[in-house]
ChimeraX commands (.cxc) that place a marker at each C-alpha (Angstrom):
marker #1 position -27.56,15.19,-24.88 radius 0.5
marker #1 position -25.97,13.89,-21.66 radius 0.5
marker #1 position -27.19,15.87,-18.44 radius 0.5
marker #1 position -24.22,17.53,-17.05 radius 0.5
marker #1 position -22.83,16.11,-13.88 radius 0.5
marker #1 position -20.22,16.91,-11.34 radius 0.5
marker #1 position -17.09,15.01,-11.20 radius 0.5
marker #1 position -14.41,15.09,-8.59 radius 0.5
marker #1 position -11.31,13.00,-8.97 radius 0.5
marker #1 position -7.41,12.85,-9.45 radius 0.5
marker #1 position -5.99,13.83,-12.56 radius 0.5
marker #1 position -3.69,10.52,-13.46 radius 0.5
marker #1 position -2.94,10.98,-17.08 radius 0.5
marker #1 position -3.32,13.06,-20.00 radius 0.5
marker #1 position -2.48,13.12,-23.84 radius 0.5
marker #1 position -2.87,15.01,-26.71 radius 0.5
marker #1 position -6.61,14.85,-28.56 radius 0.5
marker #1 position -7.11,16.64,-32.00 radius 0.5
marker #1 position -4.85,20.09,-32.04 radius 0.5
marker #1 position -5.55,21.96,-29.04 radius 0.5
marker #1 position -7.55,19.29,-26.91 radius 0.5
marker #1 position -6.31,16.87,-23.93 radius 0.5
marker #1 position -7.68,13.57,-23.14 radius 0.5
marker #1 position -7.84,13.38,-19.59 radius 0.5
marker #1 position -7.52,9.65,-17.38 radius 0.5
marker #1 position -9.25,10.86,-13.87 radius 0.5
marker #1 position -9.13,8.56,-10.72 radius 0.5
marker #1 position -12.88,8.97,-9.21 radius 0.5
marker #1 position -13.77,7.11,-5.92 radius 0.5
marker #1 position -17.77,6.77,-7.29 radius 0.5
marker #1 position -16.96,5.97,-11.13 radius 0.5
marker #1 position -13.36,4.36,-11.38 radius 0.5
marker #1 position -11.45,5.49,-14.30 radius 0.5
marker #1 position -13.08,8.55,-16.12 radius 0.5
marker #1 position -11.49,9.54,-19.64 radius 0.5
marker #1 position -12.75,12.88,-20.73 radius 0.5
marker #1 position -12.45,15.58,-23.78 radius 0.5
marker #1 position -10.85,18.70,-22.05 radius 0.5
marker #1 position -11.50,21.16,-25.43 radius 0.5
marker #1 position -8.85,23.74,-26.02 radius 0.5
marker #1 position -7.16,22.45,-22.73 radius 0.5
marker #1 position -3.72,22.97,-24.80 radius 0.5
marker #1 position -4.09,26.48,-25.44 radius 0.5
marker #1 position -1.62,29.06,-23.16 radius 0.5
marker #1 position -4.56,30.88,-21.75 radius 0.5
marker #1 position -7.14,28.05,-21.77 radius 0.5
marker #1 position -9.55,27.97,-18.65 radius 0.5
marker #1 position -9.19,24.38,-18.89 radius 0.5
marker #1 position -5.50,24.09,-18.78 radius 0.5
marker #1 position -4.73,22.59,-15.55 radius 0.5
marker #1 position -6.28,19.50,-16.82 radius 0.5
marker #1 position -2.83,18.20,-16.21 radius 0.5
marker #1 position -1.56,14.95,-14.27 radius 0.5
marker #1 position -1.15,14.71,-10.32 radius 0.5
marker #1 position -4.25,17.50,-9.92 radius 0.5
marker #1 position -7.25,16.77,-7.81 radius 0.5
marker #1 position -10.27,18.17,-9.59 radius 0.5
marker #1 position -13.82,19.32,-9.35 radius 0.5
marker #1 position -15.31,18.79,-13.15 radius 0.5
marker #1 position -18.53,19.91,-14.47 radius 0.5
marker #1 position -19.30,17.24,-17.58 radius 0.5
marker #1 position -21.37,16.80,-20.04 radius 0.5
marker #1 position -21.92,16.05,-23.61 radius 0.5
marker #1 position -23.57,13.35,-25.58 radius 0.5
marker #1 position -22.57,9.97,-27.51 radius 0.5
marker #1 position -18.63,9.24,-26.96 radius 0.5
marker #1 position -16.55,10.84,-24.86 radius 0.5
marker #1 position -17.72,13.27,-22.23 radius 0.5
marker #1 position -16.52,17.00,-22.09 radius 0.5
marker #1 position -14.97,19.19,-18.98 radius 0.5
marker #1 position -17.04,22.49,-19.40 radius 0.5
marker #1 position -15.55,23.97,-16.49 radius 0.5
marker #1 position -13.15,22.77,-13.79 radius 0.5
marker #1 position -11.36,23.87,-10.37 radius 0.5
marker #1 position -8.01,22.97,-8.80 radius 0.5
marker #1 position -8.81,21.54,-5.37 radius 0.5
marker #1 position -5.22,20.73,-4.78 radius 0.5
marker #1 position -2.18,20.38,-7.17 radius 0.5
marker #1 position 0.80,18.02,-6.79 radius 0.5
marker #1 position 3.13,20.03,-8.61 radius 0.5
marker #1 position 5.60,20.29,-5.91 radius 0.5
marker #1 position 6.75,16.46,-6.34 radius 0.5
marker #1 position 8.41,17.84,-9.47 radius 0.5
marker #1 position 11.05,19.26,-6.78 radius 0.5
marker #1 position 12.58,16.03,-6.25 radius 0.5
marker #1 position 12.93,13.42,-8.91 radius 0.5
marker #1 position 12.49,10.69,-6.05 radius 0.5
marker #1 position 9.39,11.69,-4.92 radius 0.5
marker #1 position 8.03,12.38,-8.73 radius 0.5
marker #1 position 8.95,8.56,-9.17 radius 0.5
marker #1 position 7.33,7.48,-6.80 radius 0.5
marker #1 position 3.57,9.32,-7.61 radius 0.5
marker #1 position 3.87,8.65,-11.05 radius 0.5
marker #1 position 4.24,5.05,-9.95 radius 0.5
marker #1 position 1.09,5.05,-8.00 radius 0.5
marker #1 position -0.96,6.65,-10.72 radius 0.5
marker #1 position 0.89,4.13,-13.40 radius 0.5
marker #1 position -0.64,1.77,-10.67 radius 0.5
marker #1 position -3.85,2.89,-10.53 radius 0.5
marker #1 position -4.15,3.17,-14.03 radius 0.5
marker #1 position -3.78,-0.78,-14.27 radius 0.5
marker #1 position -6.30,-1.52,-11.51 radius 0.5
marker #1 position -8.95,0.31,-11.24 radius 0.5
marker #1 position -11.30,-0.78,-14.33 radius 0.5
marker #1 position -13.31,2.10,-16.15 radius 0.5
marker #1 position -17.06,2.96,-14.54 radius 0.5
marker #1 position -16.48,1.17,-11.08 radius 0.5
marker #1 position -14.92,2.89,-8.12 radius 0.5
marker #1 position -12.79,0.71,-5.72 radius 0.5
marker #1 position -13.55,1.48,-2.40 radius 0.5
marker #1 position -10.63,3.18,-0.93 radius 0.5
marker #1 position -8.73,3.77,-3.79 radius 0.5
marker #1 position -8.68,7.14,-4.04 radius 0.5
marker #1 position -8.71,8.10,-0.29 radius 0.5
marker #1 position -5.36,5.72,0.34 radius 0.5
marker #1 position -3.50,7.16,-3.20 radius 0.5
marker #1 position -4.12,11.01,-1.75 radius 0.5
marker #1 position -3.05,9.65,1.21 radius 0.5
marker #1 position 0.42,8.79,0.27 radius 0.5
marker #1 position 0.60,11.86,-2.23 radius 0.5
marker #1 position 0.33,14.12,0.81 radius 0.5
marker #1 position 2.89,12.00,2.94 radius 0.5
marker #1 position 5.49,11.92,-0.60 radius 0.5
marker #1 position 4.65,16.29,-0.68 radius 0.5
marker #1 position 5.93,16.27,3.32 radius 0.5
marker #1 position 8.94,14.71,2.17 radius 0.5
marker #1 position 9.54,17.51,-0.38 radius 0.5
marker #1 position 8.48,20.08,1.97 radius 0.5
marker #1 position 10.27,18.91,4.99 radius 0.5
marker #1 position 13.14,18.43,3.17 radius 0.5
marker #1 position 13.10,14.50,4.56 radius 0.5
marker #1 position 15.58,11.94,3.01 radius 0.5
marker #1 position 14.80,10.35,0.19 radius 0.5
marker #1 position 14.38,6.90,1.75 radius 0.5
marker #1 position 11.29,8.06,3.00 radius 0.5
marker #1 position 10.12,8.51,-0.80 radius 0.5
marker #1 position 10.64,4.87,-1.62 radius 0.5
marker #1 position 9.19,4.01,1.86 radius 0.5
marker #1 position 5.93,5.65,0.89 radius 0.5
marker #1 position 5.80,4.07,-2.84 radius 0.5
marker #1 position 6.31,0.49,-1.13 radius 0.5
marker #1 position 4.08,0.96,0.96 radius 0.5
marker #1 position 1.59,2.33,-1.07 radius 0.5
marker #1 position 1.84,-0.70,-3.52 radius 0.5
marker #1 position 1.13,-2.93,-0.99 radius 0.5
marker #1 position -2.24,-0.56,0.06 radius 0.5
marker #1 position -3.10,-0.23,-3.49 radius 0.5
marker #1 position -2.67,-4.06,-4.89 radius 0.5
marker #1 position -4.78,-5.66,-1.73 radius 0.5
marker #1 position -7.84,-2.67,-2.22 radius 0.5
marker #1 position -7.82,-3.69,-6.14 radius 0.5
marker #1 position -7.62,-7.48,-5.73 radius 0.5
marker #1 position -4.48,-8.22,-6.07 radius 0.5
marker #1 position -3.18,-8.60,-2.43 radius 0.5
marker #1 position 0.84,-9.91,-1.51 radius 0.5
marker #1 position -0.16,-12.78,0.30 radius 0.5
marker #1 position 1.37,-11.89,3.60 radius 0.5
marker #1 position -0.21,-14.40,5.97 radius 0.5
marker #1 position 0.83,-17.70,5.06 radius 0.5
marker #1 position 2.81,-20.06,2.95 radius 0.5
marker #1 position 1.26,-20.26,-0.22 radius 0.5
marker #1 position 2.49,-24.31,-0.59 radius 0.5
marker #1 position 1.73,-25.27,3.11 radius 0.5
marker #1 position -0.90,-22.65,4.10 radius 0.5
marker #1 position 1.35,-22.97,7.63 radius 0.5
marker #1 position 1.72,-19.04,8.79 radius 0.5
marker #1 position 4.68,-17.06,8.12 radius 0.5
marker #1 position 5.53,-16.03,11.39 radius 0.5
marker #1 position 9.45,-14.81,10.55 radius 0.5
marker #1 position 11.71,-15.79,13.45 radius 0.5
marker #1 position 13.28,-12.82,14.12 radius 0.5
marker #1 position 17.01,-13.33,15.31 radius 0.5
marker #1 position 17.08,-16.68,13.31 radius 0.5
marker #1 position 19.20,-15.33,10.37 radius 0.5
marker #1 position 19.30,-18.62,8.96 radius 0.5
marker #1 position 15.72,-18.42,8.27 radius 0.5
marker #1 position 14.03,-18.03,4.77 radius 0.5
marker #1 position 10.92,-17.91,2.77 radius 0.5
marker #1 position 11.09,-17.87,-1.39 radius 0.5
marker #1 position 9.15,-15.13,-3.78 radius 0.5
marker #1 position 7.24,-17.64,-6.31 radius 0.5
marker #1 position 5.23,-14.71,-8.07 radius 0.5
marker #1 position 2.68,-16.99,-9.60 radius 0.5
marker #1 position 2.00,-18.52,-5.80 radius 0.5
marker #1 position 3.52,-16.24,-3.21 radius 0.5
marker #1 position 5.67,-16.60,-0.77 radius 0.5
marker #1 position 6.83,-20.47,0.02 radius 0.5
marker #1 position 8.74,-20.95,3.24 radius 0.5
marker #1 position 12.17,-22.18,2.99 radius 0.5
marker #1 position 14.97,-21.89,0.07 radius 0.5
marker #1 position 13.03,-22.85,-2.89 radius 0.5
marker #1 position 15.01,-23.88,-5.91 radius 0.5
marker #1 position 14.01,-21.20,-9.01 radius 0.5
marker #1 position 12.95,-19.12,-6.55 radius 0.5
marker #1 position 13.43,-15.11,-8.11 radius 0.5
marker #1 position 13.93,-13.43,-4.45 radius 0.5
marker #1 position 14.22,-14.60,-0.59 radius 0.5
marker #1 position 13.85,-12.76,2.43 radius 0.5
marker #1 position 15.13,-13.53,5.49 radius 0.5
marker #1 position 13.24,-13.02,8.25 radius 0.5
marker #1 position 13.54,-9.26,9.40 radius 0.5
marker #1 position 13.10,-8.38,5.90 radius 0.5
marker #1 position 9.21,-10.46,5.80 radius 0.5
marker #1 position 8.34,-8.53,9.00 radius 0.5
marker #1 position 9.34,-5.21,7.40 radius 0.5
marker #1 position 6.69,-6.02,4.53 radius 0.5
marker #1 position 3.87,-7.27,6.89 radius 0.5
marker #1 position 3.92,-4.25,8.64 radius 0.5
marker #1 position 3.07,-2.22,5.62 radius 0.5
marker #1 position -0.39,-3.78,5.19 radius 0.5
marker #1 position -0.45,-1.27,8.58 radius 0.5
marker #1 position -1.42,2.27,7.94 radius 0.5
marker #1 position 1.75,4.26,9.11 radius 0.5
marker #1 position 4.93,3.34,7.92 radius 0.5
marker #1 position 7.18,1.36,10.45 radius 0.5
marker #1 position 9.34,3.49,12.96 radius 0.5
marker #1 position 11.15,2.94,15.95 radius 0.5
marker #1 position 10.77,4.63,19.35 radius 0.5
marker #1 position 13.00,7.96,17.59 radius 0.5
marker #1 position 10.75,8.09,14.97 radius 0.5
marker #1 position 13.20,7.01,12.25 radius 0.5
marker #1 position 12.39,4.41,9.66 radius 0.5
marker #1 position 13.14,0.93,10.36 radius 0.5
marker #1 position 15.23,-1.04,7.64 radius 0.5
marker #1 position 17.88,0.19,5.32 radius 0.5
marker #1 position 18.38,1.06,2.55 radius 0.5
marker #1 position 19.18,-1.99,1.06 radius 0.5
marker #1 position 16.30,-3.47,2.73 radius 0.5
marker #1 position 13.84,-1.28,1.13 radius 0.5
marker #1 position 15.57,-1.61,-2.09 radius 0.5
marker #1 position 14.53,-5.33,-1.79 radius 0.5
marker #1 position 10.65,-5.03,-0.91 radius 0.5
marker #1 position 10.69,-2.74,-3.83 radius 0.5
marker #1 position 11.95,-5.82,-5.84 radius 0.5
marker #1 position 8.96,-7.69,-4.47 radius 0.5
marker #1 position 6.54,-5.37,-5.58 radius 0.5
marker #1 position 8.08,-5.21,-9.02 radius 0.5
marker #1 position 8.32,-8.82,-9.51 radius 0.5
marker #1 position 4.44,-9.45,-8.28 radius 0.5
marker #1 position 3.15,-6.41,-10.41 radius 0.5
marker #1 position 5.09,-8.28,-13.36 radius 0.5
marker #1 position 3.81,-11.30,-12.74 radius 0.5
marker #1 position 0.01,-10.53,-11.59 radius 0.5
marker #1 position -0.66,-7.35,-13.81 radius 0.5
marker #1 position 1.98,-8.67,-16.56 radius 0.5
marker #1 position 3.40,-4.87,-17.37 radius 0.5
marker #1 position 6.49,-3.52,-16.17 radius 0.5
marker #1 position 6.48,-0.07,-14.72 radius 0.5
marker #1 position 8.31,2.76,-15.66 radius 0.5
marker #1 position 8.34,4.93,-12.67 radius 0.5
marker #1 position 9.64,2.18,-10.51 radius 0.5
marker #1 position 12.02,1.31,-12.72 radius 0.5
marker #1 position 13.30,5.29,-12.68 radius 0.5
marker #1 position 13.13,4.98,-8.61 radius 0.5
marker #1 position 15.02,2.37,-8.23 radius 0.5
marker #1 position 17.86,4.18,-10.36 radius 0.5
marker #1 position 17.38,7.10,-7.85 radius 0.5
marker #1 position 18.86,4.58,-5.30 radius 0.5
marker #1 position 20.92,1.80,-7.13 radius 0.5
marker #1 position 21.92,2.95,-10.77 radius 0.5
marker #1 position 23.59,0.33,-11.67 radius 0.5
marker #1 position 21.33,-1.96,-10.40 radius 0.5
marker #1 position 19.61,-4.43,-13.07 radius 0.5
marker #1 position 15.79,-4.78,-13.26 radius 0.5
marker #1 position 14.45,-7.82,-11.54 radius 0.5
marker #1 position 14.15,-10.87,-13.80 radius 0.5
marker #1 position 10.79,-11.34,-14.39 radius 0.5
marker #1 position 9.83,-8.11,-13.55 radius 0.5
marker #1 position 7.46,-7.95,-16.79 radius 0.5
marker #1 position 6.99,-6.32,-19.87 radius 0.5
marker #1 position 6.18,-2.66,-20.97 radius 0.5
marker link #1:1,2 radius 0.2
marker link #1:2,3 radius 0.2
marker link #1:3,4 radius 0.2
marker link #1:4,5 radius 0.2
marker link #1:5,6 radius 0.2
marker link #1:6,7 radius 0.2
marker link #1:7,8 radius 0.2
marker link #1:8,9 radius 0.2
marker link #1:9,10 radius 0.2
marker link #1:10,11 radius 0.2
marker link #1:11,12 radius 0.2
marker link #1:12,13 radius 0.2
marker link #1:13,14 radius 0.2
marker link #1:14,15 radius 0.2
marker link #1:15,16 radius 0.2
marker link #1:16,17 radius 0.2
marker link #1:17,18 radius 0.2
marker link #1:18,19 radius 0.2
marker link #1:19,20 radius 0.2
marker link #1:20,21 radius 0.2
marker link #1:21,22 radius 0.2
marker link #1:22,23 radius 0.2
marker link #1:23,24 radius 0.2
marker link #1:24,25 radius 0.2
marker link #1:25,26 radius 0.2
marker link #1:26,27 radius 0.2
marker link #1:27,28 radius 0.2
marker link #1:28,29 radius 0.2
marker link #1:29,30 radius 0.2
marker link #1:30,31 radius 0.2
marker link #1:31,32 radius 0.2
marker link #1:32,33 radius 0.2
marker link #1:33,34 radius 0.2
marker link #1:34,35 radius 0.2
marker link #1:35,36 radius 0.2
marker link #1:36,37 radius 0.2
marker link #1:37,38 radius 0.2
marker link #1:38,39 radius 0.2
marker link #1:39,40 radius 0.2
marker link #1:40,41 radius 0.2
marker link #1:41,42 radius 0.2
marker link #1:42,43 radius 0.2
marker link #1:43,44 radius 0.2
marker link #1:44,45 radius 0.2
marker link #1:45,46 radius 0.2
marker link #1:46,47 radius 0.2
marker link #1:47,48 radius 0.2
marker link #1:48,49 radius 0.2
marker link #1:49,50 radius 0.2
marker link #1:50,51 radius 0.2
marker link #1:51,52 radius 0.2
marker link #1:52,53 radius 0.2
marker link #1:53,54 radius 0.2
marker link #1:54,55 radius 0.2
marker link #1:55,56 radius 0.2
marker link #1:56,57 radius 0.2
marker link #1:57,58 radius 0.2
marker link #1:58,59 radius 0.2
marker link #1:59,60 radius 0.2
marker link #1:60,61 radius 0.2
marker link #1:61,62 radius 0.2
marker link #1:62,63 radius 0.2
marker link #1:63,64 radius 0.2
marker link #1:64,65 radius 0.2
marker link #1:65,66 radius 0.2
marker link #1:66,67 radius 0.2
marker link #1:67,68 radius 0.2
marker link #1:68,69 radius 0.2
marker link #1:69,70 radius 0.2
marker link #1:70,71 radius 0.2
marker link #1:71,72 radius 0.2
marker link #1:72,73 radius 0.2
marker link #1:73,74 radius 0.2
marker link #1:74,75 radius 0.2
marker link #1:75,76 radius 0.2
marker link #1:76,77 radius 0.2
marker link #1:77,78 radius 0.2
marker link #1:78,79 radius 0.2
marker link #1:79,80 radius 0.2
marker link #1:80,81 radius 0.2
marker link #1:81,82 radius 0.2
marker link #1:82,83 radius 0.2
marker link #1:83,84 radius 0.2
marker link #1:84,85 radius 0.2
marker link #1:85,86 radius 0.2
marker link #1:86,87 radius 0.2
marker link #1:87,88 radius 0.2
marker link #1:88,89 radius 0.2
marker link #1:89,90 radius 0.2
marker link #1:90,91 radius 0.2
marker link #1:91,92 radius 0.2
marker link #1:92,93 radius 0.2
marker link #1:93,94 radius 0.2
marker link #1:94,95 radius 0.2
marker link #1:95,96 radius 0.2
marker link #1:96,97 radius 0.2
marker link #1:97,98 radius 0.2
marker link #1:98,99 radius 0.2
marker link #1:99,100 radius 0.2
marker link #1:100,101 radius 0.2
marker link #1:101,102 radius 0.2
marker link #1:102,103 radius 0.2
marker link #1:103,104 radius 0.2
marker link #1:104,105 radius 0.2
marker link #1:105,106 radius 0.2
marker link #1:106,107 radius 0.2
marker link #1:107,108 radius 0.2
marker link #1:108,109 radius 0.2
marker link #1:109,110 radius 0.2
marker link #1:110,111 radius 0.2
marker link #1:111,112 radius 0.2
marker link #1:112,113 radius 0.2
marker link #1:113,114 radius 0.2
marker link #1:114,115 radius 0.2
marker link #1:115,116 radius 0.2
marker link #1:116,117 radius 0.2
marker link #1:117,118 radius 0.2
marker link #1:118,119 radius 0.2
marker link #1:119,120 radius 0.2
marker link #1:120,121 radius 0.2
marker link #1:121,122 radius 0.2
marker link #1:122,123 radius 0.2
marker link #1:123,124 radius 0.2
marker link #1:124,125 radius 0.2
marker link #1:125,126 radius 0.2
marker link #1:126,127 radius 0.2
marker link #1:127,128 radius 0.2
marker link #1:128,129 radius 0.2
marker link #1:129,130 radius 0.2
marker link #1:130,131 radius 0.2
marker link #1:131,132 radius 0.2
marker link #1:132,133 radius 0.2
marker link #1:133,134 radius 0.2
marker link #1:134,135 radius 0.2
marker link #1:135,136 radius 0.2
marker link #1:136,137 radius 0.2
marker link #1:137,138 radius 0.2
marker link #1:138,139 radius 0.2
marker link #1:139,140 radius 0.2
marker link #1:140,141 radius 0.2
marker link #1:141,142 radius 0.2
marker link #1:142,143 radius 0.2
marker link #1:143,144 radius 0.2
marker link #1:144,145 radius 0.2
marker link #1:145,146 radius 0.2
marker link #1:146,147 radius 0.2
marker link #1:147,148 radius 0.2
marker link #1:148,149 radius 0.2
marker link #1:149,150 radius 0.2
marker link #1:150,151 radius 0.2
marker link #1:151,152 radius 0.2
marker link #1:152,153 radius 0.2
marker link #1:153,154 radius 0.2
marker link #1:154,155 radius 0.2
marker link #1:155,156 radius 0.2
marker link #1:156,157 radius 0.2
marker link #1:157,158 radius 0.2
marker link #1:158,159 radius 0.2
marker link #1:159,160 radius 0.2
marker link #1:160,161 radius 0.2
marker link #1:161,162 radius 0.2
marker link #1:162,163 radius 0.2
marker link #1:163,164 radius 0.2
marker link #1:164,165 radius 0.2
marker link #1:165,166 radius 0.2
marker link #1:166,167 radius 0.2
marker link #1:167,168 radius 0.2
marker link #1:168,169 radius 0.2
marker link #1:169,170 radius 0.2
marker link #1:170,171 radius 0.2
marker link #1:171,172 radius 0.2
marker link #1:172,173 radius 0.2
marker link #1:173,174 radius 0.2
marker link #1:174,175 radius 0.2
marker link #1:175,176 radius 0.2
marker link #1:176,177 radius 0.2
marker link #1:177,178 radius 0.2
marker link #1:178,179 radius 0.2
marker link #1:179,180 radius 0.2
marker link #1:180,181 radius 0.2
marker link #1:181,182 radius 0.2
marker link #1:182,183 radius 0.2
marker link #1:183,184 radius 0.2
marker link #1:184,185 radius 0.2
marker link #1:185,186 radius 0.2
marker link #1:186,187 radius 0.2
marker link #1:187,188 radius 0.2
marker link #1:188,189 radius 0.2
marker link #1:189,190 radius 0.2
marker link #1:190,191 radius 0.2
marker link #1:191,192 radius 0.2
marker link #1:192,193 radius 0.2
marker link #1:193,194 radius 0.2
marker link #1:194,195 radius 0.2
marker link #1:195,196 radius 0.2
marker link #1:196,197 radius 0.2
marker link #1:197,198 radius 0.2
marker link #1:198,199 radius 0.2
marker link #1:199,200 radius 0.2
marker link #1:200,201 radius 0.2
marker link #1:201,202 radius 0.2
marker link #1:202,203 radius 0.2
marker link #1:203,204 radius 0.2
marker link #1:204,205 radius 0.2
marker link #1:205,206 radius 0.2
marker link #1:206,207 radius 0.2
marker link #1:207,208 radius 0.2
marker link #1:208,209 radius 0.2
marker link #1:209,210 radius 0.2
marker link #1:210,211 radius 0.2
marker link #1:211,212 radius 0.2
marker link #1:212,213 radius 0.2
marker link #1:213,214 radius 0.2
marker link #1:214,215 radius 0.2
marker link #1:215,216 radius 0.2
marker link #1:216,217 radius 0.2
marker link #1:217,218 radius 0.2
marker link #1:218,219 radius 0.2
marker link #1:219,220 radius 0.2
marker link #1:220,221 radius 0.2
marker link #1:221,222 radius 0.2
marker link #1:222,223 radius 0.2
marker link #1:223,224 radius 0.2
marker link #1:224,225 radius 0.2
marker link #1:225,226 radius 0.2
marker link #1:226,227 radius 0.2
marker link #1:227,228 radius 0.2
marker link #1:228,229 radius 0.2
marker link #1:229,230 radius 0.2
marker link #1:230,231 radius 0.2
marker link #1:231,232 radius 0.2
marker link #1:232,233 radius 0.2
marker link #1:233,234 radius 0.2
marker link #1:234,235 radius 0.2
marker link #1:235,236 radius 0.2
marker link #1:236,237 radius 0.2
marker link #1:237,238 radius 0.2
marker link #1:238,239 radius 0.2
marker link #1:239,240 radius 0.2
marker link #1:240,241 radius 0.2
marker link #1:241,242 radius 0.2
marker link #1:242,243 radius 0.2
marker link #1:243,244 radius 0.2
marker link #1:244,245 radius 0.2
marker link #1:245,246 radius 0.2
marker link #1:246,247 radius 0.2
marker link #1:247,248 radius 0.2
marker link #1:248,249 radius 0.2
marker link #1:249,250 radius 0.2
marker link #1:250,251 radius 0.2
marker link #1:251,252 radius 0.2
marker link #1:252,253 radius 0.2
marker link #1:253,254 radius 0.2
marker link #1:254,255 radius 0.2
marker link #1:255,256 radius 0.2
marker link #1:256,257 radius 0.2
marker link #1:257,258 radius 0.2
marker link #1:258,259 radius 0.2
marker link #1:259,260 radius 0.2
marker link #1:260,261 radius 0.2
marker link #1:261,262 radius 0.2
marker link #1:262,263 radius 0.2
marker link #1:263,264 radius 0.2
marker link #1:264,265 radius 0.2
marker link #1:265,266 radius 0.2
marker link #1:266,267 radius 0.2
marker link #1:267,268 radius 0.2
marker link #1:268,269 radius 0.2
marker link #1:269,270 radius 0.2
marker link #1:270,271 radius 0.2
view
């Protein structure tokens, strides 16, 4: 028999184990990814039953060969209230979709954890405050870009991935470009076969988010439109295609929250 242990994490996915059980994914900054038994987590008046996603959670575990098992667990703080706007649901399901593809099983990444509550809190605000929605794909940008460089897997921001010159965007030069090569990076100049260019403005918008506040001007409103944000977001998807080769949902339900009838990015990957 396994000593029992204390666990603290977030909650990033569960599904259905045997009839009245939950297999819980949990988001720890010491262990990584954490699956667990929750037993009888799926009955109505279950002591276990907030073993549900988007929950930050102190576990006690314990148990022996296979799986570990939640004996007891408490609610440190729930992110239920996302559910208020579909926008801002998107967006933290596509962080924990996100997660869930980085972060490998038994070894924390540093940071992880601390930036993804981070950007939870700022994406509650937004319900709470009653802010626009473009602040809600704003945050899940930005939080890609956190997310992908703290699990290896960093936009390569810097410099041109063909010349290794640095992409210092000329801003005011409208005729300026640099090319999206997902299995490089980002090439200056029009590259034919390119899937996406930015112009300038737009390549400054995305450094700044390696930056831990979002970018605002002296009003405090957020720079770019939304067009413009609808395009980083097309960046992200077409690098998380490429670079973790599985398409995800949640962005793919944000975007329609903006652009409907917009088509997924070619290339975008596969689910």
């Amino acid at each position: 028999m396994s000593p029992e242990r204390i666990l603290e994490g977030l909650s990033l996915k569960c599904g259905a184990l045997g009839e009245n059980d939950r297999l819980l994914t949990l988001l720890s900054a010491e262990e990584g990814l954490v699956r667990l038994a929750v037993p009888g987590a799926r009955r109505p008046k279950s002591s276990l039953a907030a073993a549900v996603p988007l929950v930050l959670l102190r576990l006690q575990v314990g148990g022996g060969r296979g799986l570990a098992r939640v004996r007891q667990l408490t609610v440190a703080r729930s992110y239920a209230n996302l559910a208020g706007r579909l926008e801002a649901l998107a967006a933290a399901q596509s962080l924990a979709e996100l997660a869930l593809q980085l972060v490998p099983s038994g070894e924390g990444v540093p940071g992880a954890l601390d930036d993804l509550l981070m950007h939870l809190g700022r994406l509650e605000t937004v319900v709470s405050e009653r802010q626009g929605s473009l602040e809600a794909l704003a945050i899940s940008v930005q939080a890609h870009v956190h997310l992908l460089a703290l699990g290896g897997y960093a936009l390569p921001l810097q410099r041109c991935s063909r010349s290794g010159s640095a992409l210092e965007p000329p801003l005011g030069d409208w005729s300026w470009r640099c090319s999206l090569l997902p299995a490089e990076g980002l090439v200056i100049g029009a590259v034919p076969g390119a899937l996406l260019m930015l112009n300038a403005s737009e390549l400054a918008l995305l450094q700044r988010l390696t930056r831990p506040a979002l970018p605002r001007t002296r009003a405090g409103e957020l720079m770019g439109p939304e067009l413009v944000w609808l395009r980083l977001l097309q960046v992200i998807e077409l690098w998380c295609g490429e670079h973790l080769d599985r398409r995800s949902r949640s962005l793919g339900l944000l975007r329609i929250c903006f652009a409907p009838d917009h088509p997924l990015p070619p290339g975008a990957g596969r689910s």
